[in-house]
C-alpha positions as CSV (number, residue, x, y, z in Angstrom):
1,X,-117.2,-119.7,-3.8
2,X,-117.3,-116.6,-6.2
3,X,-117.4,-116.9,-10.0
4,X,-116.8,-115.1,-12.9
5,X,-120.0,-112.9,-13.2
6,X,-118.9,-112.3,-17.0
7,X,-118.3,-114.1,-20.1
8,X,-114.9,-111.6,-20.6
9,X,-113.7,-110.8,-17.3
10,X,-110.7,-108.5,-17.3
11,X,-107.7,-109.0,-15.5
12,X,-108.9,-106.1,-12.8
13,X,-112.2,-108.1,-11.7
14,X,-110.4,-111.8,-12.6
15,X,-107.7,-110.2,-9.8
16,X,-110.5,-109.3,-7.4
17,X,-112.6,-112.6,-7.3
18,X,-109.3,-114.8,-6.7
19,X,-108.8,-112.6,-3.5
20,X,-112.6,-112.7,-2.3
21,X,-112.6,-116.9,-3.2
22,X,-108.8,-116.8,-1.2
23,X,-110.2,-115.1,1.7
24,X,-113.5,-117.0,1.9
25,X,-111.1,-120.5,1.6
26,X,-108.7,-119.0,4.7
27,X,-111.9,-117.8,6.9
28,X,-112.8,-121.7,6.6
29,X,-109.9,-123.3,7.1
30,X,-109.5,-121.1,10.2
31,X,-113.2,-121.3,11.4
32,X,-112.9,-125.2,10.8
33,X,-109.5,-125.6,12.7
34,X,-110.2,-123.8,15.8
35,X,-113.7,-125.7,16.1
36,X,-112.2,-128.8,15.9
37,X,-110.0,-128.3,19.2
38,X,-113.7,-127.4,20.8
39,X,-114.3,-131.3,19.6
40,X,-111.4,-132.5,20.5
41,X,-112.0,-131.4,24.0
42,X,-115.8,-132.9,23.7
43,X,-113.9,-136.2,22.3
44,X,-112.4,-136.5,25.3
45,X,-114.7,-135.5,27.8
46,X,-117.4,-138.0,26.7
47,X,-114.3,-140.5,26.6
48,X,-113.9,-139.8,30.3
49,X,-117.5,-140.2,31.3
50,X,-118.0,-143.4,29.1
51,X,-115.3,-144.7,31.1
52,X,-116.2,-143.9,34.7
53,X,-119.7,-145.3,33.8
54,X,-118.1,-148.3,32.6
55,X,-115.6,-149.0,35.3
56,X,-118.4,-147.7,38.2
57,X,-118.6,-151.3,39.4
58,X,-115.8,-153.3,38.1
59,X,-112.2,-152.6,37.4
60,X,-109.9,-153.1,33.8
61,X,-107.8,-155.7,33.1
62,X,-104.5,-153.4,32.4
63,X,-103.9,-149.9,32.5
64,X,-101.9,-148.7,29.6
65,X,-100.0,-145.2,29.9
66,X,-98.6,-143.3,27.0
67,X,-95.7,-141.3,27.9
68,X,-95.1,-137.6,26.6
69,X,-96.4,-135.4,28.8
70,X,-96.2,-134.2,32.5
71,X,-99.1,-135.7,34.8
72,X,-99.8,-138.8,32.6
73,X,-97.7,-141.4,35.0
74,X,-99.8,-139.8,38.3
75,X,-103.3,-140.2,37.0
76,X,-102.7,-143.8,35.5
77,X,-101.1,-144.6,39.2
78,X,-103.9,-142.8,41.0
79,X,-106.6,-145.4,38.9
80,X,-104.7,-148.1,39.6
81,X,-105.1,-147.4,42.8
82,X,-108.7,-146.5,42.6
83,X,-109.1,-149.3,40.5
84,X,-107.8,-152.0,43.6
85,X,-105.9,-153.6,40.6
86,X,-102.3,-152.7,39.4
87,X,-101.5,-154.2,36.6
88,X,-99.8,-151.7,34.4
89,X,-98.2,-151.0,31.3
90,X,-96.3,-147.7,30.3
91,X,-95.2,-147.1,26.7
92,X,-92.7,-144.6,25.1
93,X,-90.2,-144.2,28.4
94,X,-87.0,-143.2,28.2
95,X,-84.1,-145.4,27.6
96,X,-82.7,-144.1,30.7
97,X,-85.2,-144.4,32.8
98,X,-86.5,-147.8,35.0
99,X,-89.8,-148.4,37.0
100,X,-87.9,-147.6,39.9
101,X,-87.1,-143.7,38.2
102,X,-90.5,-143.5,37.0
103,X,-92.3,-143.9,40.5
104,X,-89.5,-142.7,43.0
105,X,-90.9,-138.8,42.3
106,X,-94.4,-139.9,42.8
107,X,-93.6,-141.2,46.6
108,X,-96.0,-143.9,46.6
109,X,-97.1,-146.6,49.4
110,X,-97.2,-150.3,49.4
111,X,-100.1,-150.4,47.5
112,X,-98.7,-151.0,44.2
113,X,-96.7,-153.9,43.2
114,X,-94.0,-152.7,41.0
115,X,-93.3,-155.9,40.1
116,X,-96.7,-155.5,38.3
117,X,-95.3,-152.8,36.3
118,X,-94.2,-153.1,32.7
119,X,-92.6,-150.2,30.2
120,X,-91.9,-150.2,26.8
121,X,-88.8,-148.1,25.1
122,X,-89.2,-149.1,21.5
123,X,-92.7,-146.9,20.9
124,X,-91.4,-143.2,19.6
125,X,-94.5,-141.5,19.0
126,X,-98.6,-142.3,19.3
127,X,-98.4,-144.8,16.6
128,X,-95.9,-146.7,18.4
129,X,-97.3,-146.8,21.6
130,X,-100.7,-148.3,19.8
131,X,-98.5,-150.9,18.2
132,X,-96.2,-151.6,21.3
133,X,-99.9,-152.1,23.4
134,X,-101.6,-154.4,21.0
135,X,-98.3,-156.6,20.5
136,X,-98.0,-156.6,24.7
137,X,-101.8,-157.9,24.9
138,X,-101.3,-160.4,22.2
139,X,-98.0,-161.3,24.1
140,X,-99.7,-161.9,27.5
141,X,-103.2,-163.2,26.5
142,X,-105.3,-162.9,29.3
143,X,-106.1,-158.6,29.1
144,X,-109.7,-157.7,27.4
145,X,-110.7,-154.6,29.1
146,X,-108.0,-152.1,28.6
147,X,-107.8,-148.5,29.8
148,X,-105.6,-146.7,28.1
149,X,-104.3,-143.0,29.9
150,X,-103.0,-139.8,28.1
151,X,-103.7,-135.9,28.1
152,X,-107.6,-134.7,27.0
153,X,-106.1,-133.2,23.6
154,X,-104.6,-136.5,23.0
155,X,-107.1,-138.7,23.2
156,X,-109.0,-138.4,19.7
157,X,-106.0,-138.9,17.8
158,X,-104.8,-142.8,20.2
159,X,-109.0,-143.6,19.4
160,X,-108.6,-142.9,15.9
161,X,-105.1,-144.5,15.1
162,X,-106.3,-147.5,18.0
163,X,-109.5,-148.5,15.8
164,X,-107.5,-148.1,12.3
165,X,-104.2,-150.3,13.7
166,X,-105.8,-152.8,15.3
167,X,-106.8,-156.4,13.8
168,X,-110.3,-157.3,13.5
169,X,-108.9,-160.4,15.5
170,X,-108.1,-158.6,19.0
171,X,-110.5,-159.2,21.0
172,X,-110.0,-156.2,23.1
173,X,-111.7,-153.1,24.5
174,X,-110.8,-150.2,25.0
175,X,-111.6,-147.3,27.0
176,X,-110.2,-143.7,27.9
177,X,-109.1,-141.5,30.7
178,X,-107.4,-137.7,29.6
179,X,-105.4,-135.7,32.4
180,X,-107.6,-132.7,32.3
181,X,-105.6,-129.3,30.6
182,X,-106.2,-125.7,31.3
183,X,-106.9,-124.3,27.9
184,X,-107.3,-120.6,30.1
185,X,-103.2,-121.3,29.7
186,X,-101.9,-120.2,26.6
187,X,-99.5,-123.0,26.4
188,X,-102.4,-125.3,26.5
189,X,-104.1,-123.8,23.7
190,X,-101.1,-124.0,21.6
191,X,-100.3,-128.1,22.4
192,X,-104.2,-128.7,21.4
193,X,-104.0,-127.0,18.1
194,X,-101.0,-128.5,17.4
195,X,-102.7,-131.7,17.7
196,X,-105.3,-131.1,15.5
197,X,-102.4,-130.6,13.2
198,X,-101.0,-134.0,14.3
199,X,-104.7,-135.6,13.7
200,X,-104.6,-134.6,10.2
201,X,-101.2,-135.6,9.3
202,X,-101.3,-139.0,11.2
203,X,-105.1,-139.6,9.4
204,X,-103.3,-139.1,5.7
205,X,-100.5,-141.5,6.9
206,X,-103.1,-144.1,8.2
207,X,-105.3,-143.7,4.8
208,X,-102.8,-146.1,3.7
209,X,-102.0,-148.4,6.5
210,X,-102.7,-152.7,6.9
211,X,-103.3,-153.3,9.9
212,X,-103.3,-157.4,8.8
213,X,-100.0,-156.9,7.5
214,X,-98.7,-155.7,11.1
215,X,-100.0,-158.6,12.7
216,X,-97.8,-160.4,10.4
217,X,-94.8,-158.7,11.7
């Protein structure tokens, strides 16, 4: 940061060093923000390998899908399958929409039991789909090894809000699989950096959360 090189500074060179200290604090923030999508990405590959080194001989207990993006529902129904397992849980679907709606576009085989298939309406955003797959594990009691299934970009934000929402009493863990994004696609580029805005703003909001006083609820 630049300061005042003089005991009286006039208003000319006061004027001057507020722009140099404005530009250097914008460079930053700009340099800062589009370095943190690079680790975002990183997150969520080293999520991914974690995961396949994990599961390279043994399978989870549940596979936990949060809704909000095309692609999500395929991969978590391509691990099941992988998996030999396919007990599944889908959070943040549409009132409208059943098991049956969810899976008719994928044209699956026999493979999967949709009986074996559970969804959630109630969860609204990421928060809510942590919240909805904790109470569901604590509902069922049986579940430890959890892989939960979302986008690349999305992943270091469900880790994050995961580790701060959870009680110190679920015995649970979890792992991570992201759909893969092209970020050579514009589009892509803009739905990251959007949520590294989302990480920021969901990190103030869980600066002040209990996660005690939710199991309570």
């Amino acid at each position: 940061m630049f300061s005042s090189k003089y005991i009286f500074e006039t208003k000319e060179t006061r004027m001057i060093r507020y722009l140099k200290n404005g530009t250097f604090l914008a460079f930053s923030f700009i340099f800062f923000y589009i370095l943190s999508g690079y680790f975002f990405i990183l997150v969520s590959d080293q999520a991914n390998k974690e995961t396949s080194k994990r599961y390279f001989k043994s399978s989870p207990d549940l596979i936990v899908i949060f809704t909000g993006d095309h692609g999500r529902i395929p991969h978590g129904i391509r691990l099941a399958k992988k998996f030999e397992q396919p007990n599944i849980f889908i959070t943040g679907v549409y009132t409208k929409n059943s098991v049956e709606t969810l899976l008719k576009p994928l044209e699956l085989d026999e493979n999967i039991d949709k009986n074996l298939l559970e969804i959630d309406y109630y969860a609204r955003n990421t928060v809510e789909n942590c919240l909805s797959t904790l109470r569901y594990l604590r509902e069922k009691k049986g579940f430890k090894n959890i892989l939960v299934v979302s986008h690349d970009y999305h992943i270091p934000r469900i880790k994050t809000i995961m580790s701060k929402v959870r009680s110190k009493q679920d015995p649970y863990t979890f792992h991570y699989s992201g759909v893969s994004s092209n970020y050579r696609d514009l589009n892509n580029l803009k739905i990251l950096y959007m949520e590294v805005y989302k990480f920021i703003r969901t990190y103030a909001f869980l600066m002040i959360w209990d996660s005690e006083a939710e199991l309570l609820i």
